[in-house]
C-alpha positions in Angstrom: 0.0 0.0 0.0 1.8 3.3 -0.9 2.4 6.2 1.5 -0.4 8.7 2.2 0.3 11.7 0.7 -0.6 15.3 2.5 -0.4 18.5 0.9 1.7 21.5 2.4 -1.3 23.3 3.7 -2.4 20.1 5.3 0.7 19.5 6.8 1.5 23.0 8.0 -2.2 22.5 9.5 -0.9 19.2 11.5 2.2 20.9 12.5 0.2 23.9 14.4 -2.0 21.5 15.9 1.2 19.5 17.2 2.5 23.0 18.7 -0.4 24.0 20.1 -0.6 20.7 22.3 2.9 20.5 23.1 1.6 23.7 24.4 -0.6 22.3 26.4 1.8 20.6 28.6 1.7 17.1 26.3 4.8 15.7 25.7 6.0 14.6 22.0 4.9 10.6 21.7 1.1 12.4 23.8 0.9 14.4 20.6 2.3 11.8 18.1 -0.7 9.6 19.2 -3.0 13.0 18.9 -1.6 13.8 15.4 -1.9 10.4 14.6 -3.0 10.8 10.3 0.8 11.9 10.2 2.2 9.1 11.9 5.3 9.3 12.6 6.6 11.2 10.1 6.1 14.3 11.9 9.4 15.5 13.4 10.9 15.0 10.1 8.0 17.4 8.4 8.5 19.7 11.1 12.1 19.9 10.1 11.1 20.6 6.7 8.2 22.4 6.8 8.1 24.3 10.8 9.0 27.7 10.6 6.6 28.1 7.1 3.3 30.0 6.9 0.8 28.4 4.1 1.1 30.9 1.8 4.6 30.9 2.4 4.3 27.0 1.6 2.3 27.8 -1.5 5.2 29.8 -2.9 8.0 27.4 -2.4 5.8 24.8 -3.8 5.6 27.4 -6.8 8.5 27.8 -7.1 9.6 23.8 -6.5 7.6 23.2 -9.7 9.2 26.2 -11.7 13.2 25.4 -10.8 12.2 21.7 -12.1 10.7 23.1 -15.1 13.7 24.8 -16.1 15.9 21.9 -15.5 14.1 19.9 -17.4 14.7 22.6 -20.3 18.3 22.9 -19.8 18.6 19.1 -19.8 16.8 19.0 -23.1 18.9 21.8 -24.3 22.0 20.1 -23.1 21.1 17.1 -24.7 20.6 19.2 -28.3 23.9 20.4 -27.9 25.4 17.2 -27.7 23.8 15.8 -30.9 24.4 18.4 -33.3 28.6 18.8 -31.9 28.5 14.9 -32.9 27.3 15.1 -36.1 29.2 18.1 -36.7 32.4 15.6 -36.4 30.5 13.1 -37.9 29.6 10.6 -35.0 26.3 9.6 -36.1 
């Protein structure tokens, strides 16, 4: 069965409901067990994803997308260039 997948407004959502009952005097496994639909992949999403807002999360996801976008194209261009200095000597 593969992963369950959250998205970075979801997560963000988990994470502030995690604070607010460490908050509360619970300790971490208390709100592991609270926050349970994460499972234990929350201190490592913390890590990742703690000190973000959701817009802020929105962005970087944005932005994520873009940066793979563009090396996808320079990858593709890279590729171009290789061809055409190969048949250029004739390597074809």
């Amino acid at each position: 069965m593969p992963a369950k997948r959250f998205a970075v407004e979801q997560i963000i959502a988990k994470l502030r409901e995690a604070e607010k009952l460490q908050g509360e005097g619970l300790t971490i496994p208390q709100t592991c067990k609270r926050a349970a639909d994460l499972g234990p992949d929350l201190l490592p999403l913390a890590a990742n994803y703690g000190a973000l807002k959701e817009d802020e999360a929105q962005r970087l996801k944005a932005l994520e997308q873009e940066n793979s976008r563009l090396k996808r194209i320079v990858a593709e261009q890279a590729l171009d260039i290789s061809m055409l200095k190969d048949v250029a000597r004739g390597k074809f």
